[in-house]
C-alpha positions as CSV (number, residue, x, y, z in Angstrom):
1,X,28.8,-8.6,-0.3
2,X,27.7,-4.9,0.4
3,X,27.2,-3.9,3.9
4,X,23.5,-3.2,4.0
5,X,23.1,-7.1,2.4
6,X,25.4,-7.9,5.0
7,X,23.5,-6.3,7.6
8,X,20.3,-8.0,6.5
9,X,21.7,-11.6,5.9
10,X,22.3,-11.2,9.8
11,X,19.5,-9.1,11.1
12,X,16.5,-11.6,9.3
13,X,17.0,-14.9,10.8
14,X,17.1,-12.8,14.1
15,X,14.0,-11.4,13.3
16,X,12.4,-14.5,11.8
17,X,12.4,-16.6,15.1
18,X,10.1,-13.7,16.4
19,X,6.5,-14.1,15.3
20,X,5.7,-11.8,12.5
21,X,3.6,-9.0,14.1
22,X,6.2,-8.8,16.8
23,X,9.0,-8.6,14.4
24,X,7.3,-6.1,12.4
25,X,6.6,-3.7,15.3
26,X,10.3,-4.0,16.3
27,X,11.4,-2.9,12.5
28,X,8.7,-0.2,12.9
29,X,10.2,1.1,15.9
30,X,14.0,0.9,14.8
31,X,13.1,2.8,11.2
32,X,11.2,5.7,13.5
33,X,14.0,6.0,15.7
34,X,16.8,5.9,13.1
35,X,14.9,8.2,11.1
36,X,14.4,10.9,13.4
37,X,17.8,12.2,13.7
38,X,20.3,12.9,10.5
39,X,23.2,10.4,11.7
40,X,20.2,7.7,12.1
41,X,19.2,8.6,8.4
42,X,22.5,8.7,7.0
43,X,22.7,5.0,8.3
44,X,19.8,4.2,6.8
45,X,21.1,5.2,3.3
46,X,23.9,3.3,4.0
47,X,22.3,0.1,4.7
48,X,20.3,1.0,1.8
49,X,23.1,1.3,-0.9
50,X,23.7,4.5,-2.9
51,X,20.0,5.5,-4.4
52,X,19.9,4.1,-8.1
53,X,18.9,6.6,-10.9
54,X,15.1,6.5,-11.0
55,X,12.9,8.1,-13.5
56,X,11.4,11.2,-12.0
57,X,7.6,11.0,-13.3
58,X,4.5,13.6,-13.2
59,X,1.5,12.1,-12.1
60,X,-1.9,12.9,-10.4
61,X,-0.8,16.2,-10.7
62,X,2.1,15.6,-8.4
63,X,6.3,15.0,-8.9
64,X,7.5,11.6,-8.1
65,X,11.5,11.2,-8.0
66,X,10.7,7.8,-9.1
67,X,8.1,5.3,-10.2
68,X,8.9,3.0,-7.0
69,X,6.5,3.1,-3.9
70,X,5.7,1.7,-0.9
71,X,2.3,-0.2,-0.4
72,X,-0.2,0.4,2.4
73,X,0.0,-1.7,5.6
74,X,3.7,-1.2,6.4
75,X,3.5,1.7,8.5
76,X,-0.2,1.6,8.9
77,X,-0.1,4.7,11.5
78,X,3.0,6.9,10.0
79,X,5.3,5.8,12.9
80,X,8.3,5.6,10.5
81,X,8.0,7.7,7.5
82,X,11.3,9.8,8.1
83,X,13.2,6.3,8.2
84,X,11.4,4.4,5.7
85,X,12.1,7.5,3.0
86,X,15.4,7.3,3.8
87,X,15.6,4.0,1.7
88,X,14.8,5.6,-1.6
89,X,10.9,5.1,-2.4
90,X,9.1,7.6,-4.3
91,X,6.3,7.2,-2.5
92,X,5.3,5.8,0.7
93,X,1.6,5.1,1.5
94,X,0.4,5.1,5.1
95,X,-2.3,3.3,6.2
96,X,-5.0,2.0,6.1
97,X,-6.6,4.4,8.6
98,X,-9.9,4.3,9.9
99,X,-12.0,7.1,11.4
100,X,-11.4,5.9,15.3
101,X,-8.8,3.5,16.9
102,X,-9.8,-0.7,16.7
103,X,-7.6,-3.1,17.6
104,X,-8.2,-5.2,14.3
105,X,-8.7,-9.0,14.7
106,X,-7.6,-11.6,17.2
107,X,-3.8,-12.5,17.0
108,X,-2.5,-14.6,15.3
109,X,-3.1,-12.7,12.3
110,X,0.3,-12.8,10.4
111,X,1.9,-15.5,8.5
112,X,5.2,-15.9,7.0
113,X,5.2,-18.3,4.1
114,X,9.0,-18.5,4.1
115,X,9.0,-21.3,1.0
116,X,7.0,-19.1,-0.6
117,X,8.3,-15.9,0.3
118,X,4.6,-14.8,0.8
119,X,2.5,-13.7,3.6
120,X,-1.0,-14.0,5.2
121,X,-2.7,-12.2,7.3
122,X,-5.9,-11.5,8.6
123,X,-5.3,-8.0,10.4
124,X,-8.6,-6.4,10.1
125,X,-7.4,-2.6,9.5
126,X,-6.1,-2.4,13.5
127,X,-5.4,1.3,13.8
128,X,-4.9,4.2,16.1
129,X,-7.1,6.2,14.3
130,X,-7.4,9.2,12.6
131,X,-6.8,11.7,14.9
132,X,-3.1,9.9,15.8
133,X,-2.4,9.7,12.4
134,X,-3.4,13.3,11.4
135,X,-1.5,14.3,14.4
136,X,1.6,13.1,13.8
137,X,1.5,13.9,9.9
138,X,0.7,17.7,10.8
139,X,4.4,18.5,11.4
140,X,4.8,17.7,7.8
141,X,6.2,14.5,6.2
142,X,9.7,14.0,4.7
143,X,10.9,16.0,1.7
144,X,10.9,14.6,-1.7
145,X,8.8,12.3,-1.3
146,X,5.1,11.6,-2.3
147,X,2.6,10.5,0.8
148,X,-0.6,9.0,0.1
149,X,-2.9,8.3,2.9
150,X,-5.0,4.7,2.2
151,X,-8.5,4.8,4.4
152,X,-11.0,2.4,5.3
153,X,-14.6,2.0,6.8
154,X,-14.4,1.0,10.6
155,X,-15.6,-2.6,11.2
156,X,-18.6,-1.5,13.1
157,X,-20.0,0.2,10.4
158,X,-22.6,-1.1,8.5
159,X,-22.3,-0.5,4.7
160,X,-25.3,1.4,3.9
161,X,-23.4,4.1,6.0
162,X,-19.5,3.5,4.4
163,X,-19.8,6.7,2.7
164,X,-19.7,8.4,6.0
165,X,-16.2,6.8,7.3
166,X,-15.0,7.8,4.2
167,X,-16.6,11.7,3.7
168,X,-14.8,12.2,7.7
169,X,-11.3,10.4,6.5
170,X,-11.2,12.5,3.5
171,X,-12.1,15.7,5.3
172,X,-9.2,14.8,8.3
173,X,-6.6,14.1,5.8
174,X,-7.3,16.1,2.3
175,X,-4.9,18.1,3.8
176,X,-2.2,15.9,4.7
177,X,-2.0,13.9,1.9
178,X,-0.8,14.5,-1.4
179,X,-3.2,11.6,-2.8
180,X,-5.9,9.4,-0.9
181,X,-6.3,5.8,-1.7
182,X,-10.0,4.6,-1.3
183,X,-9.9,0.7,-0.1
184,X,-12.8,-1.2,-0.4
185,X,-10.6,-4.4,-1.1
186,X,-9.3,-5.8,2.0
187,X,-10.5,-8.9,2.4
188,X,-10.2,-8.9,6.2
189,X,-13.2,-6.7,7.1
190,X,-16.5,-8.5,6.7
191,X,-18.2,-7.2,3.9
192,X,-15.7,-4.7,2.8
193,X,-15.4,-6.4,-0.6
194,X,-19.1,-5.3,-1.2
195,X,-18.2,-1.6,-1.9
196,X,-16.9,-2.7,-4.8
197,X,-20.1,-3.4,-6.6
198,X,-21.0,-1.0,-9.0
199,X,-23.6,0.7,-6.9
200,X,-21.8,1.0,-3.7
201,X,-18.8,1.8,-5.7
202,X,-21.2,4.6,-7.4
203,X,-22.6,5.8,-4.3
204,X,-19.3,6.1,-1.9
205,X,-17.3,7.5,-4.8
206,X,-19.6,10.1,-5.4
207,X,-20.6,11.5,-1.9
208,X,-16.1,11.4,-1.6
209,X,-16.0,13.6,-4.7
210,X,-18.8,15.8,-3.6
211,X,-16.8,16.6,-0.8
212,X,-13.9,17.5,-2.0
213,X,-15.3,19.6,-4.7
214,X,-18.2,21.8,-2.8
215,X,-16.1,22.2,0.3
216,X,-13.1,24.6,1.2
217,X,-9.4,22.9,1.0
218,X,-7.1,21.2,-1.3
219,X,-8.5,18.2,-3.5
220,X,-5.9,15.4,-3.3
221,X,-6.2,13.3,-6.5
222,X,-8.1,10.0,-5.5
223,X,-7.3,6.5,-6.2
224,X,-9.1,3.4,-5.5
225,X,-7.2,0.3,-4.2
226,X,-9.0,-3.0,-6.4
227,X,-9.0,-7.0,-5.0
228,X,-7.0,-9.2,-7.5
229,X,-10.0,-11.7,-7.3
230,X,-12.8,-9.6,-9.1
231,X,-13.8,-11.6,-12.1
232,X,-14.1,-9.4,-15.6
233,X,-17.9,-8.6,-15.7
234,X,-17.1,-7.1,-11.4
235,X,-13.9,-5.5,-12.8
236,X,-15.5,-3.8,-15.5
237,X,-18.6,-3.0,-13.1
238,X,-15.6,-1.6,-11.0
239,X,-14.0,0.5,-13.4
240,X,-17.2,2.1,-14.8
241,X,-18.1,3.5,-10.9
242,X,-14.3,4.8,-10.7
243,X,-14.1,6.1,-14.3
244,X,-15.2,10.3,-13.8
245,X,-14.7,10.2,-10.2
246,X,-11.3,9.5,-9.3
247,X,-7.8,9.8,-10.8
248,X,-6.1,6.7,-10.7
249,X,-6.5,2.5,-9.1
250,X,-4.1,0.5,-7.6
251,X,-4.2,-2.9,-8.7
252,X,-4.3,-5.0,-6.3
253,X,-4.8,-5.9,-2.6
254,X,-4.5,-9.3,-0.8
255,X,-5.7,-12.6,-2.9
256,X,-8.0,-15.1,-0.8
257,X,-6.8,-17.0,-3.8
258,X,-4.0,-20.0,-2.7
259,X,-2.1,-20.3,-6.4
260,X,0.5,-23.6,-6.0
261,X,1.7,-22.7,-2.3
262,X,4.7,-24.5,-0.5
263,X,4.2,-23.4,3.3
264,X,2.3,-25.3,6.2
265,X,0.3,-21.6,6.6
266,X,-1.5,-22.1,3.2
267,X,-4.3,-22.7,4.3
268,X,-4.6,-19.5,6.9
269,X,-7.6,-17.2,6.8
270,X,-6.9,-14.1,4.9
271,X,-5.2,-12.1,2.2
272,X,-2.1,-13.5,0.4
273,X,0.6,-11.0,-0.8
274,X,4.2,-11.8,-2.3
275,X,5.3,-14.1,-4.8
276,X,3.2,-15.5,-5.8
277,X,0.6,-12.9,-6.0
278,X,2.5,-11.4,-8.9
279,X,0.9,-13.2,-11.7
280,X,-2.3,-12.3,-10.9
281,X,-1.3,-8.6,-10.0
282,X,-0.1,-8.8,-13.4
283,X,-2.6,-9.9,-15.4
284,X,-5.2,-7.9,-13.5
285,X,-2.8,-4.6,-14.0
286,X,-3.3,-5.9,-18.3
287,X,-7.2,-5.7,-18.2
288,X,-7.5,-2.3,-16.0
289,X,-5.2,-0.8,-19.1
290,X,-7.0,-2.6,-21.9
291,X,-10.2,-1.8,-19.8
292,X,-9.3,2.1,-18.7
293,X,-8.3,3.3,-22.0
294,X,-6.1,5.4,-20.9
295,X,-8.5,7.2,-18.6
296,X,-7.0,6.4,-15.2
297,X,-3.0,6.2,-14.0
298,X,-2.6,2.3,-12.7
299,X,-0.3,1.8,-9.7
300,X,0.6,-2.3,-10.4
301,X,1.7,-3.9,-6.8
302,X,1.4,-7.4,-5.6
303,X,4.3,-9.7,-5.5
304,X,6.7,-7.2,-7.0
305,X,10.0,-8.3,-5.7
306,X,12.7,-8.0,-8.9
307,X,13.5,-5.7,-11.5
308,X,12.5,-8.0,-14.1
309,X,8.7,-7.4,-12.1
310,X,8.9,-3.7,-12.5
311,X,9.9,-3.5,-15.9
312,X,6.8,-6.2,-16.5
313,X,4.8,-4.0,-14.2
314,X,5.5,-0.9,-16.8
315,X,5.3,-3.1,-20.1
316,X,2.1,-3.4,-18.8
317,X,0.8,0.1,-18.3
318,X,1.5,0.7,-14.6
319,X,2.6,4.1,-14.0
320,X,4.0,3.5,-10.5
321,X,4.5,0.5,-8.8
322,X,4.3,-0.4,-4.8
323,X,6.1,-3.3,-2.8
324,X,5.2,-4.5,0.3
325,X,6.2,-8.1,0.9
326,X,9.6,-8.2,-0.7
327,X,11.2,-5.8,1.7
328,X,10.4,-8.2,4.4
329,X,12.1,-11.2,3.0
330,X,14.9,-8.8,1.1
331,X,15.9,-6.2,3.3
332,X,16.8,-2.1,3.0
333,X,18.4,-2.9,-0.4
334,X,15.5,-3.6,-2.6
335,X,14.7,0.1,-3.2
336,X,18.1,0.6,-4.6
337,X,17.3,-3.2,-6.6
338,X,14.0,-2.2,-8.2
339,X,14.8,1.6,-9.2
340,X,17.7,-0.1,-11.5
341,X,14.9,-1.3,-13.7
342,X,13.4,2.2,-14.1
């Protein structure tokens, strides 16, 4: 076996007897302080494997050394980005960030579903805010690779004034970023799901566009992060608002769907990713396309965790892909994995 598998085979079960949000923070914290030095990076490639050949793509108006991302909700407050692109993604999306710090919702709120090599959770955009997150990003973020920035309403606010959240986040971080992801598709912030509708959607894309276009500074392309569980008539409701105003979707965020699961957690409060999210990320990647027409670049992610699953992503239509879930369960190899299939 390689060394980084190695590594991992050992390090999980260690970090599995930990609850999840615990075990996360402490992979958070070794990634940020491995990454912040060159010896601690060069480990990190180690574990990591030598980088695969990816295909370098333009897209959004920006260069991508390959087509492999990863999602929002990992490093939710850019602790870690030096050490996390130091295991080969293309991209890495931080987030999602919300105008002022919230603690989220009450623990627990993170589920391993170890038969299903899925997760739950119920996190509720916990965040330090955007002034951390702008702070920290100022010194610049690693080289070569593409940073989106994913941001959120606050849980306070009320709907009818989402737009707001959204005009401040995009002024903090246009920027920053290189793109911003609009999400309106967590299903862990009451309401959230809402903005989705084709009026909301209208309304909040518009005032976000407005701002970047009659106001001095760059204008990051825009994408709009989609729920797996919007039926055809929603999606297309969807798609109509984003056609015009933004550049791109990524298809999908969490299921509250609970498709054939194994684990005693099933039946948790929340958003599903992994495994068995994939077939639905799938199919809902297959009507965006047919849907789009070609109009808008699709980022496919949900349950993504072979190449087999990236080359389906692409078969698809999906430009880019993200992972989120799999590098949990599989460890600093699966960059090096998926990237074999591009």
């Amino acid at each position: 076996m390689t060394p980084g598998a190695d590594f991992y085979d050992l390090l999980r079960p260690l970090l599995f007897r930990l609850d999840p949000e615990t075990a996360h923070r402490w992979t958070l914290r070794g990634l940020r302080v491995l990454g912040a030095t060159r010896p601690g990076r060069m480990i990190l490639r180690s574990l990591a494997g030598a980088p695969a050949p990816g295909t370098v793509l333009d897209c959004l108006g920006l260069r991508f050394a390959n087509r492999l991302g990863l999602a929002a909700g990992y490093d939710k407050d850019a602790l870690a980005l030096r050490g996390l692109a130091s295991l080969g993604f293309g991209h890495i999306e931080v987030g999602t960030v919300v105008p002022s710090p919230q603690p989220g919702n009450a623990r627990p709120r993170l589920f391993r579903l170890e038969e299903d090599r899925a997760l739950v959770n119920r996190l509720g955009f916990p965040s330090t805010g955007a002034a951390v997150v702008a702070r920290r990003l100022k010194g610049g973020h690693p080289p070569g690779v593409v940073l989106g920035i994913n941001v959120g309403k606050a849980a306070v606010t009320p709907l009818d004034r989402a737009v707001e959240d959204y005009v401040t986040l995009v002024d903090t971080f246009r920027s920053l970023a290189d793109y911003l992801t609009i999400n309106v598709s967590s299903p862990n912030t009451l309401g959230l799901r809402r903005l989705q509708g084709r009026d909301h959607l209208e309304r909040l894309l518009t005032g976000v566009r407005r701002r970047l276009e009659d106001s001095p500074g760059p204008r990051p392309p825009l994408l709009v992060k989609l729920a797996p569980d919007l039926d055809l008539q929603e999606l297309e409701d969807a798609l109509a608002a984003c056609t015009g105003r933004v550049e791109g979707i990524i298809a999908v965020n969490t299921t509250t769907a609970r498709p054939g699961l194994q684990s005693p957690h099933a039946g948790e409060a929340g958003g599903l990713s992994g495994r068995p999210l994939f077939s639905i990320a799938l199919d809902q990647v297959k009507r965006i396309v047919s849907l789009g027409g070609g109009r808008l670049v699709v980022v496919g992610c949900g349950g993504i965790a072979g190449p087999d699953d990236v080359r389906a992503m692409v078969d698809a239509g999906a430009t880019l892909v993200q992972v989120y879930t799999a590098l949990i369960y599989q460890g600093p190899r699966l960059p090096r994995r998926l990237l074999a299939a591009s």
